[in-house]
KETORMI-572357 format. One record per residue (C-alpha): residue in one letter; residue number from 1; x, y, z. Coordinates in Angstrom, 2 decimals, m for minus. Example, Ala and Ser with C-alpha at 12.3 -4.5 7.8 and 13.67 -1.06 7.14 Angstrom:
BEGIN
  residuo  num       px       py       pz
        A    1    12.30    m4.50     7.80
        S    2    13.67    m1.06     7.14
end
This chain:
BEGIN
  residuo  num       px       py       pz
        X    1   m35.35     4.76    m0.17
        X    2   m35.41     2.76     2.88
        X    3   m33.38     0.10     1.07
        X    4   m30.47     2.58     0.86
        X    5   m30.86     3.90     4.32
        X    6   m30.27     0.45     5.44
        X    7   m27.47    m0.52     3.33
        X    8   m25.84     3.09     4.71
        X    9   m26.22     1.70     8.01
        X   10   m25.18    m1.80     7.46
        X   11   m22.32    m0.28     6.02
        X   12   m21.32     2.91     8.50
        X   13   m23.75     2.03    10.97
        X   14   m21.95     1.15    14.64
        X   15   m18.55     1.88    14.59
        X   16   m16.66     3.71    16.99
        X   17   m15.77     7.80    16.92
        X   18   m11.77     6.89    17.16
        X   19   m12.34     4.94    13.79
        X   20   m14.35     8.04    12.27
        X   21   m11.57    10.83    13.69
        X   22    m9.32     8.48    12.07
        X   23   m11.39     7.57     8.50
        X   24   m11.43    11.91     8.60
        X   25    m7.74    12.47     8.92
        X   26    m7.09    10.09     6.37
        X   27    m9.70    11.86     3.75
        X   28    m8.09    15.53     4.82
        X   29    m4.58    13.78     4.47
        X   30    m5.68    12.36     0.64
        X   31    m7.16    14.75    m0.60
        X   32    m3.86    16.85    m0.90
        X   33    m1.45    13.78    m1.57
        X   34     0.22    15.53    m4.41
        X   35     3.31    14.65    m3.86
        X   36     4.22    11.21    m4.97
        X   37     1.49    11.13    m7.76
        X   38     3.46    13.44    m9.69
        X   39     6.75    13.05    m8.39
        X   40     8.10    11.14   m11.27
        X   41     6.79    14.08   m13.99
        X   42     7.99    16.72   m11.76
        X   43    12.08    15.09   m11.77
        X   44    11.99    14.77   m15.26
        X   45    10.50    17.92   m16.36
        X   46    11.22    20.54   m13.89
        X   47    14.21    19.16   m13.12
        X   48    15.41    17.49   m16.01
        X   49    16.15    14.25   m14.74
        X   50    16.30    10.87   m16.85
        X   51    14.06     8.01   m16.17
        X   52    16.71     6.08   m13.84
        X   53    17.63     9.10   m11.77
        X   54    14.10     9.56   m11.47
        X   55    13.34     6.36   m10.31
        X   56    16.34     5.81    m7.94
        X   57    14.63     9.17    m5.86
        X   58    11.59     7.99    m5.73
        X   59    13.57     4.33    m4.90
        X   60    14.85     6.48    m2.13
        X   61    11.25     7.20    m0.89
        X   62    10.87     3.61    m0.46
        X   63    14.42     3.04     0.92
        X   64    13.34     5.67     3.93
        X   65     9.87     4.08     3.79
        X   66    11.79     0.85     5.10
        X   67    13.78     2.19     8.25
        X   68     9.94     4.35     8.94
        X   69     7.91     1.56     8.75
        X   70     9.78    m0.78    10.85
        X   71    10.80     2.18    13.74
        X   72     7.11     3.24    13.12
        X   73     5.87    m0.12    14.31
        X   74     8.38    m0.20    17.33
        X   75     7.20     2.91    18.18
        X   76     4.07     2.51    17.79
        X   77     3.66    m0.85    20.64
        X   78     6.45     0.94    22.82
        X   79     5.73     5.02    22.49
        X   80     1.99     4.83    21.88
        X   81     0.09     4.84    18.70
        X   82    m1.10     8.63    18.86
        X   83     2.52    10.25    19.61
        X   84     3.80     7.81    16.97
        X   85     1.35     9.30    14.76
        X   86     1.57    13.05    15.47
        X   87     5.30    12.88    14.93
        X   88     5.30    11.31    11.59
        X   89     2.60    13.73    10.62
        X   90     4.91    16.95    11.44
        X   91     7.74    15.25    10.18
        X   92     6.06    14.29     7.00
        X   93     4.81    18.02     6.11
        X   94     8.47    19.83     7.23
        X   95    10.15    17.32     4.79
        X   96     7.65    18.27     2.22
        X   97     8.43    21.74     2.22
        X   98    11.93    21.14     2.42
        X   99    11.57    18.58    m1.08
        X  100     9.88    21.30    m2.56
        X  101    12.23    24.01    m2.76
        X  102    15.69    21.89    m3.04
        X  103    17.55    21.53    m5.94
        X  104    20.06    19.48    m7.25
        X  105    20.44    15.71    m8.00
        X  106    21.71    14.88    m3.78
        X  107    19.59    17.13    m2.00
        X  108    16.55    15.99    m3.77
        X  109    17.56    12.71    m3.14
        X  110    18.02    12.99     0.81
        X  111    14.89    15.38     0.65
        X  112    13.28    11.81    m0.66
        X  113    14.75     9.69     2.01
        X  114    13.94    11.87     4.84
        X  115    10.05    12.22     3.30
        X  116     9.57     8.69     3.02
        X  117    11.18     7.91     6.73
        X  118     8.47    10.09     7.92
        X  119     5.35     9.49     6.00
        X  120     5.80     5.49     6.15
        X  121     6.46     5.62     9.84
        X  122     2.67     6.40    10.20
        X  123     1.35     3.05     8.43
        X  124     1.91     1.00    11.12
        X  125     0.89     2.75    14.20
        X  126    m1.94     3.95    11.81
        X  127    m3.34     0.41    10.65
        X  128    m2.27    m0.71    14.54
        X  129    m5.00     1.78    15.96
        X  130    m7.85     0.78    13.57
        X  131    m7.24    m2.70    14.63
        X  132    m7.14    m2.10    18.41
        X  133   m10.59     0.22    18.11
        X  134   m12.94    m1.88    15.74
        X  135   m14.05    m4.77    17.07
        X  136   m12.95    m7.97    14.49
        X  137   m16.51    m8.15    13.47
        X  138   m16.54    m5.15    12.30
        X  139   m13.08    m4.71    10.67
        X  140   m13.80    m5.84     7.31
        X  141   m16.17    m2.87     6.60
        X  142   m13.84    m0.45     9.02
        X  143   m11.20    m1.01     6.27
        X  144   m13.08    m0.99     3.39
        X  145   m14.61     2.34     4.55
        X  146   m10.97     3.84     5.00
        X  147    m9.95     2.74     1.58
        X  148   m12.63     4.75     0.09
        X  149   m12.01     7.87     2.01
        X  150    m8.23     7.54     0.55
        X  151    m9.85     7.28    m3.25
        X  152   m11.83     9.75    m2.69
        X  153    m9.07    12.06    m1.45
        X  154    m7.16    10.43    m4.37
        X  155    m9.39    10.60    m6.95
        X  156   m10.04    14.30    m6.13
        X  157    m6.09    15.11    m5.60
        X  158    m4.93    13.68    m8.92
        X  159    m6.83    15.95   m10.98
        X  160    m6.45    19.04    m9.24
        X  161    m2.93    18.42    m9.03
        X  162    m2.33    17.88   m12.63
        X  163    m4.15    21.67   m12.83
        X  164    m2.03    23.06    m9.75
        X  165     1.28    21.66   m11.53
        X  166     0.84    23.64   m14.47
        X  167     0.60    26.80   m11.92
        X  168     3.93    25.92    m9.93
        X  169     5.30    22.53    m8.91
        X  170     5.99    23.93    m5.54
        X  171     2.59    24.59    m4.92
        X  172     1.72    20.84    m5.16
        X  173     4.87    20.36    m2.15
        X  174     2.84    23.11    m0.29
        X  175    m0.83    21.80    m0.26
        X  176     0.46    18.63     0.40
        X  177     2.10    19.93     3.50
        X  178    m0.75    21.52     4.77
        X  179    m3.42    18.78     4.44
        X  180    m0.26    16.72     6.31
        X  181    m0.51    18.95     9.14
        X  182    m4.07    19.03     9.26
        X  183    m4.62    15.61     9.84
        X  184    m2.00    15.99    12.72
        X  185    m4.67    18.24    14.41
        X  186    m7.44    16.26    14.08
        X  187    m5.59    13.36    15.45
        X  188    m4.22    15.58    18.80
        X  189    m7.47    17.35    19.04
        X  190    m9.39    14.63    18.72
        X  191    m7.86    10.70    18.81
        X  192    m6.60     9.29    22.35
        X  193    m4.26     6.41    23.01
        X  194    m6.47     2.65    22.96
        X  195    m5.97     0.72    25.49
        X  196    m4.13    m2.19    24.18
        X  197    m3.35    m6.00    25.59
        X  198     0.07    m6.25    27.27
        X  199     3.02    m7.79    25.26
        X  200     4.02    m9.94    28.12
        X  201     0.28   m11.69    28.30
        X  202    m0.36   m12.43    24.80
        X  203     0.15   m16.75    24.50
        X  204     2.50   m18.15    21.89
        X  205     1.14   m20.00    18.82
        X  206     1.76   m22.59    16.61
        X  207     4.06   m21.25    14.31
        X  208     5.40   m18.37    16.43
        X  209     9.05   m18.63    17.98
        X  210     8.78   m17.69    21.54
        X  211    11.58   m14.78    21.58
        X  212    11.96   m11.25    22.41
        X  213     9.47    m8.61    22.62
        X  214    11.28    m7.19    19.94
        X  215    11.54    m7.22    15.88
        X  216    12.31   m11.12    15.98
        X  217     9.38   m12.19    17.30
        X  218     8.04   m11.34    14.24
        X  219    10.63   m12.37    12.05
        X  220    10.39   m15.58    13.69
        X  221     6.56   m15.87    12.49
        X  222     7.00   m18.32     9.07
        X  223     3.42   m17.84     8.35
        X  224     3.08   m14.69     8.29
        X  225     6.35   m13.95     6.48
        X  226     5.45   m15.47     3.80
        X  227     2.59   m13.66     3.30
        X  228     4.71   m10.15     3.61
        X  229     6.78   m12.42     0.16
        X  230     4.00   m12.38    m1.97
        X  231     2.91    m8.89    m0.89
        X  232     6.08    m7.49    m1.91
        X  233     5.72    m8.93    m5.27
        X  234     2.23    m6.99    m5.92
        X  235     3.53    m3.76    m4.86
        X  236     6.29    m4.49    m7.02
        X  237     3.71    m4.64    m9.76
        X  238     1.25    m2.16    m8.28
        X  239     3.65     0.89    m7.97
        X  240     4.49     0.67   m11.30
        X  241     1.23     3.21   m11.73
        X  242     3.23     5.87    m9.89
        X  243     6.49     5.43   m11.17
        X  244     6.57     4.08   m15.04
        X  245     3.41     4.86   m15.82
        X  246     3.63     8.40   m16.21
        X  247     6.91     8.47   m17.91
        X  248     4.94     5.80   m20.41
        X  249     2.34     8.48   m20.79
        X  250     4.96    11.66   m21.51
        X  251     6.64     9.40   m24.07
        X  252     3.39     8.72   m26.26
        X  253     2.62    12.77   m26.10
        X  254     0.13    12.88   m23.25
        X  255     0.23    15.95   m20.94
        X  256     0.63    15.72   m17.27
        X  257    m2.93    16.91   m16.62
        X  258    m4.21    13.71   m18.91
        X  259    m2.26    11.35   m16.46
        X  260    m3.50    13.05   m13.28
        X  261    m7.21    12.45   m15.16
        X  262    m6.13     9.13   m15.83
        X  263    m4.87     7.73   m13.05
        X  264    m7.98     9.76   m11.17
        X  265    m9.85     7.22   m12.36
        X  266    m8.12     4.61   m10.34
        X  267    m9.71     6.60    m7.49
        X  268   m13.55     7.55    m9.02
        X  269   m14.19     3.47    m9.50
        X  270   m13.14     2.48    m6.17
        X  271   m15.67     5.35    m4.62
        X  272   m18.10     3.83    m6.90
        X  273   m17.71     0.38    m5.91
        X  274   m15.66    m0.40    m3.41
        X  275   m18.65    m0.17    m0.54
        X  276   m20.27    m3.01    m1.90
        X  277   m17.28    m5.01    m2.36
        X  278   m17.35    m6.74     1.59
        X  279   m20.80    m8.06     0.55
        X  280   m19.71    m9.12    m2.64
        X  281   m16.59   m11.01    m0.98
        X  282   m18.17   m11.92     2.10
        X  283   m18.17   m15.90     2.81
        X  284   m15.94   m16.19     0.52
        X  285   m12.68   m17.87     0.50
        X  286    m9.93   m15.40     0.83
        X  287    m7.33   m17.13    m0.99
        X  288    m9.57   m17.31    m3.65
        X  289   m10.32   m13.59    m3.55
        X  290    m6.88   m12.76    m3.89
        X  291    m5.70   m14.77    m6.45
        X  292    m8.49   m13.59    m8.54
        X  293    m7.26    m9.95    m7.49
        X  294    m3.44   m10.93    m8.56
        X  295    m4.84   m12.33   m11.73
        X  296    m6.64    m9.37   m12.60
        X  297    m4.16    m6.87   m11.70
        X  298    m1.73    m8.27   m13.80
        X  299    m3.44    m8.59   m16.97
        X  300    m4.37    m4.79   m16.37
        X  301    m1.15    m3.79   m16.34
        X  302    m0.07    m5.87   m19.02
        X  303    m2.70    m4.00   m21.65
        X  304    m0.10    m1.28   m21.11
        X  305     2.14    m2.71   m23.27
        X  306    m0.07    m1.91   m26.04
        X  307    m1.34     1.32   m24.67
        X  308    m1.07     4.55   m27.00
        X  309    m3.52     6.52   m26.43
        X  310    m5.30     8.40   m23.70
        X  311    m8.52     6.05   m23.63
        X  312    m6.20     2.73   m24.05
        X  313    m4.30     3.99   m20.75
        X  314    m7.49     5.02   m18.91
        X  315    m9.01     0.83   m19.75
        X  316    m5.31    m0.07   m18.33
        X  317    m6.43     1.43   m15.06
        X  318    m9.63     0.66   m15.06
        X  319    m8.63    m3.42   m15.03
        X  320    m6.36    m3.45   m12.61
        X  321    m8.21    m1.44   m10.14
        X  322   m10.61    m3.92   m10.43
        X  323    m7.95    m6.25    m8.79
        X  324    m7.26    m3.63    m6.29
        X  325   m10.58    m3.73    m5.04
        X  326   m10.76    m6.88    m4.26
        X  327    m7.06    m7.23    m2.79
        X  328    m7.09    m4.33    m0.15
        X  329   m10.03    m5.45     2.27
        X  330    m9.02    m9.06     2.31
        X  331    m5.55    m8.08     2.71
        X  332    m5.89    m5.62     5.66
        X  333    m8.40    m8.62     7.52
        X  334    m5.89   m11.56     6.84
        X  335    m3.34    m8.67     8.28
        X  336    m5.43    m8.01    11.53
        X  337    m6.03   m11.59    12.18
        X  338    m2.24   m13.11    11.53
        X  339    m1.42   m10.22    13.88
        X  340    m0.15   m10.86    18.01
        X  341    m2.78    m8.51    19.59
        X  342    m0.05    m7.05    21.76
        X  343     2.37    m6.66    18.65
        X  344     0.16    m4.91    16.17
        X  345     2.57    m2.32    15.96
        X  346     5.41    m4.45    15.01
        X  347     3.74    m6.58    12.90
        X  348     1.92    m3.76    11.01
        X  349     4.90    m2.40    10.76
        X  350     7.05    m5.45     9.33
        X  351     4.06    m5.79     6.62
        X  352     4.14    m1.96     6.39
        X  353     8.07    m3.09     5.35
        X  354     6.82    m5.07     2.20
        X  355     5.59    m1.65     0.71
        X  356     8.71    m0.25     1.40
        X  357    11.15    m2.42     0.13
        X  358     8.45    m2.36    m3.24
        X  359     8.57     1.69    m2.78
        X  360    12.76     1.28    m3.26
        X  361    12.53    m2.05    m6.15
        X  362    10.12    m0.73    m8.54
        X  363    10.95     2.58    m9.81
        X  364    14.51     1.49    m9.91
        X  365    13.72    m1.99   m11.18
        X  366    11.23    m0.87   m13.61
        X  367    13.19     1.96   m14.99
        X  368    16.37    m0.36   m15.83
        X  369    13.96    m2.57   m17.38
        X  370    11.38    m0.51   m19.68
        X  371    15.65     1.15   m20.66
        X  372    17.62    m2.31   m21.37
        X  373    14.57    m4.11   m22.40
        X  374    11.78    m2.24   m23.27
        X  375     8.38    m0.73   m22.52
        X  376     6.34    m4.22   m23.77
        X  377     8.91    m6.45   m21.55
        X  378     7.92    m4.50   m18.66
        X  379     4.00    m4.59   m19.13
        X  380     4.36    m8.15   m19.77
        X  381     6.56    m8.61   m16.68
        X  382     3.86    m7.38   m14.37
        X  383     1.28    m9.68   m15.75
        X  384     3.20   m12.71   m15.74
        X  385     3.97   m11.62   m12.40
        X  386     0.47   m11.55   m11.20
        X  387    m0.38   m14.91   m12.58
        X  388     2.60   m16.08   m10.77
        X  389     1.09   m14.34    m7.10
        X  390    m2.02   m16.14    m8.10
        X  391    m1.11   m19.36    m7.48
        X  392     1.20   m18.93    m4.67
        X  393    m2.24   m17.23    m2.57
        X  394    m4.20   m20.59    m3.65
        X  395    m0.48   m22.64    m2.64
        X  396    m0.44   m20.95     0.78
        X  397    m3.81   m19.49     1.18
        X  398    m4.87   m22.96     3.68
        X  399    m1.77   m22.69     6.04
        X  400    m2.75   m18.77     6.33
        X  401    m6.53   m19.38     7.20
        X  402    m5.96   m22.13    10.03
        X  403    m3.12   m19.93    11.52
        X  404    m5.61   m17.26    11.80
        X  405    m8.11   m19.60    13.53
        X  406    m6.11   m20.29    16.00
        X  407    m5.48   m16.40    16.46
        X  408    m9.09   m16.51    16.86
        X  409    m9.64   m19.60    19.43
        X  410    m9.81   m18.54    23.12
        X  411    m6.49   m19.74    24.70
        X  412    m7.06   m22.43    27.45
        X  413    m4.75   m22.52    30.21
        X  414    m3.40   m25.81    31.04
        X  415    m4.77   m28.60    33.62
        X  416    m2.60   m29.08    36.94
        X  417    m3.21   m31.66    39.39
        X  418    m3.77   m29.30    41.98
        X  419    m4.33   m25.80    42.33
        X  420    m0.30   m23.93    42.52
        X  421    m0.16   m20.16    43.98
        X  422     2.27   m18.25    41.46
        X  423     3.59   m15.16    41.43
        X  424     2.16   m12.54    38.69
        X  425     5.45   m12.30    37.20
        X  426     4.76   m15.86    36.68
end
C-alpha cells in the first residue's frame, strides 16, 4: 500500500492548480467528444452520404482545423492564452449545435469548416499554457497525465455514444456541446492568464532566422519544421481510426455500437498504462522511442487489412495504441523544448498545423484510396508508412536533441571591453 501511495505521488504529486483546472476541463471536454468519433457513420447513414463525400467533410474539419490552429497560436502569444481559449470553447459548442441540425451536402460541409476553425484554435493556446505553468522538470508527467484524462473521457465517450446514436444522432451534437461549454466555465471560473517571457527578450539560436515576431519566425526554424514533416505523416496514418475505420467496420456487418466498443478500447489501454509509461521511457533516447512508436503503429494498422471480424478489429487497435503510447509524451516534451519560450503560442500552433493539414489529407486521401485501390492497399499503406517515419526519427532524431540543448543552456551575454550604458530598447 505505501508502494502505490508513492508512485501516486511521484506521479500527481507537485504540480500546479492551473495544470489541474486545466487536466479537469480537458476530462469534462472528453468525456462528451461525440462528435468526430462518429462523424463518419453518422454522414453515411443518417445522411446517406458515400465514403468520399464523407471524407471530404470531415477533410473540411481539418481544412478549418488549419486556419484555427495557426490564428489560435497568434492569438494565443498576442490576445492571451485564457481569452484565446474561452472563445474557441463557445465557438466550438455554437458550431456544434448548428452541425447537428443542418442538412444537406453544403451546409454540412461549412457546418464542418466552421467546427473545426473553432475547436483546433484551442490546441495551441491550450498546449501553450501547460508549457508556461509546469516547470520543464515536470512536463513529461504533466503531459502524460493530460493524455490520460482525454482516454479516459474517450474511452468513456465512445461507448456511450455508440448507445446515444441509436437514440438520435442529434443528441450526440448536443452532449457534445454542453461538455464544450462546460469546460469554458471551468477555465473562466477558474484558470488566469501565466505570466509569460516577452517576445522581444527571448535570444536567437542556432538554427533560428532572426525575423519578425510573427508566423515566419517559425517558419524560418529548419529544425523544428522538419519535425512538424514527419508528424504530419503519422496523423496521416493515425486518423485513419476516425475516418476509414468505421466505414471498414459497416462494410464487414459490424454495428455502430461494436465500433464505438472497439475503438473504446483505444482509450481503456491507455488509462491502464499510460501512467507508467514516463518511467518506462525515462532515460531513454527519444528518437529511439519514437521510431519504435512509428514502427508499431504501423504494423497495427496494417493487421486491418486482414481484419473481419469484431475481435480481429479490436487486436488492430490494441497494436497500434501501443505505438500511441509511447509517441504522445515524447512528442509533446520534444514540442516544449524545440519551442521559443516567448513563441509557444505560435509554435504550438504551427505544430498544432501538422494535425490539421492530416485532419483535411486523410479522410479524403484514404477514401480515394481504400475506392480506386482497395481496402488491403490502404492497411498496407499505413504500415509501410510507419516503417518509413521510423527511420526518418532515428535520421533526424540527433540534430533535434542538440537543438533542444541549446534551448536548454542559459544564454550568456557577450564580453565587451568595457562596460557601455544602453538604452532598454537596446
Amino acid at each position: 500500500m505505501r508502494a502505490v501511495r508513492g508512485w501516486v505521488n511521484n506521479t500527481t504529486g507537485g504540480l500546479p492548480a492551473t495544470f489541474w483546472y486545466l487536466w479537469t476541463g480537458t476530462l469534462i471536454n472528453r468525456l462528451g467528444s461525440f462528435v468526430l468519433i462518429f462523424l463518419a457513420i453518422y454522414l453515411t447513414t443518417a445522411r446517406g452520404f458515400s465514403a468520399v463525400e464523407a471524407g471530404l467533410v470531415i477533410g473540411l474539419y481539418g481544412a478549418g482545423g488549419t486556419v484555427g490552429t495557426l490564428s489560435g497560436g497568434i492569438l494565443a502569444d498576442r490576445w492571451g492564452r485564457r481569452p484565446t481559449l474561452l472563445t474557441a470553447h463557445i465557438g466550438a459548442a455554437s458550431m456544434m449545435v448548428a452541425l447537428g441540425f443542418a442538412r444537406g451536402l453544403w451546409v454540412i460541409a461549412a457546418g464542418a469548416l466552421l467546427l473545426g476553425m473553432f475547436a483546433e484554435a484551442a490546441r495551441p493556446a491550450f498546449a501553450a499554457m501547460m508549457v508556461d505553468v509546469v516547470p520543464e522538470r515536470d512536463r513529461l508527467r504533466a503531459f502524460s497525465l493530460n493524455y490520460w484524462a482525454i482516454n479516459l473521457g474517450f474511452a468513456c465517450a465512445a461507448i456511450l455514444a455508440g448507445f446515444a446514436a441509436q437514440v438520435s444522432y442529434e443528441l450526440l451534437f448536443l452532449i457534445d456541446a454542453t461538455t464544450t461549454l462546460t469546460t469554458a466555465a471551468v477555465i473562466f471560473l477558474k484558470v488566469r492568464e501565466p505570466r509569460r517571457i516577452a517576445v522581444g527578450r527571448v535570444p536567437s539560436t542556432p538554427g533560428t532566422r532572426r525575423a519578425s515576431d510573427g508566423l515566419l519566425s517559425v517558419l524560418g526554424d529548419r529544425v523544428f519544421l522538419g519535425f512538424v514533416l514527419i508528424n504530419i505523416f503519422t496523423a496521416l496514418v493515425f486518423l485513419q481510426h476516425i475516418s476509414m475505420l468505421p466505414i471498414a467496420m459497416g462494410e464487414d456487418g459490424l454495428a455502430p455500437s461494436t465500433y464505438g466498443t472497439v475503438i473504446a478500447l483505444n482509450g481503456i489501454l491507455i488509462v491502464a498504462g499510460q501512467l507508467f509509461v514516463p518511467r518506462l521511457i525515462r532515460g531513454r533516447s527519444r528518437s529511439h522511442v519514437l521510431a519504435l512508436a512509428s514502427v508499431i503503429m504501423g504494423v497495427g494498422f496494417g493487421l486491418t487489412a486482414f481484419a473481419d471480424a469484431a475481435w480481429f478489429y479490436a487486436l488492430t487497435v490494441l497494436t497500434w495504441t501501443l505505438g500511441e503510447m509511447l509517441n504522445s509524451p515524447s512528442n509533446s516534451t520534444l514540442i516544449a523544448e524545440l519551442s521559443l519560450p516567448g513563441k509557444r503560442g505560435r509554435y504550438q500552433g504551427v505544430f498544432s498545423l501538422s494535425w490539421s493539414v492530416a485532419g483535411f489529407s486523410a479522410p479524403i486521401l484514404g477514401g480515394f484510396v481504400r475506392e480506386h485501390l482497395g481496402d488491403s492497399t490502404l492497411w498496407l499503406g499505413c504500415a509501410a508508412i510507419g516503417l518509413a517515419l521510423a527511420v526518418a526519427h532515428l535520421l533526424s532524431g540527433p540534430v533535434r536533441e542538440r537543438r533542444a540543448a541549446e534551448l536548454r543552456r542559459p544564454t550568456v551575454q557577450p564580453e565587451t571591453p568595457a562596460p557601455v550604458l544602453t538604452s532598454q530598447a537596446a
